[in-house]
C-alpha positions, -999 to 999 in steps of 0.1 A, spaced: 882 198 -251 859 204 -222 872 180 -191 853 173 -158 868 202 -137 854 229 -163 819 213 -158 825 218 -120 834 248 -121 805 262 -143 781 250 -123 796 262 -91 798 298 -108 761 296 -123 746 284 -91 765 296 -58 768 277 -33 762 245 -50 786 212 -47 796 197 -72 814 164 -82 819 156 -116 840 131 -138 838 121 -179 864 110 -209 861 141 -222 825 139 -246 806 119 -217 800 135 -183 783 128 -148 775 154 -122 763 150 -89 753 185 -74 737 196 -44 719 230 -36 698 247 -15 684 265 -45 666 233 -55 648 232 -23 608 233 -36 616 225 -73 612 190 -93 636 172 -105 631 187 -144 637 224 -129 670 212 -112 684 196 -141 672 232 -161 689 253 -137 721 229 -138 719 237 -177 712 268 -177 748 272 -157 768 251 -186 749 275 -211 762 272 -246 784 243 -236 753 218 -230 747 217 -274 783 225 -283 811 204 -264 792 183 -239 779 157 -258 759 136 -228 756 146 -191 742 122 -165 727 146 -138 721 138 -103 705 169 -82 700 168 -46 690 195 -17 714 195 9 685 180 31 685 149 7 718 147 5 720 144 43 697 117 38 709 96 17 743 99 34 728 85 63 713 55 49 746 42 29 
């Protein structure tokens, strides 16, 4: 069974660089991940790239995903503001 720190972990392999926080039971999953990669993209082409990193794994053994992407710019921001 997949668990949250495998889900970190691809992520962090497909796209270098990125953070990554995630947590789940097991079949349900959130991700928060920031990366300078999605600097100039929307928010469909983060999440793409974010599956594109969990490949296979997205149709197989994760069953939902809640996504959160943020530049490290945004992040900054919203940082500031809470």
């Amino acid at each position: 069974m997949i668990q949250p720190e495998d889900i970190k972990q691809m992520i962090e392999r497909g796209l270098p660089g990125a953070h990554v926080t995630a947590g789940g039971d097991g079949r349900h999953f959130e991700a928060v991940v920031v990366f300078e990669g999605f600097v100039g993209k929307n928010m469909v082409q983060q999440h793409q790239m974010v599956y594109r990193a969990l490949g296979d794994k997205m149709q197989a053994e994760i069953h939902a995903l809640s996504l959160r992407t943020l530049t490290p710019e945004e992040y900054r921001a919203q940082a500031a503001n809470t």
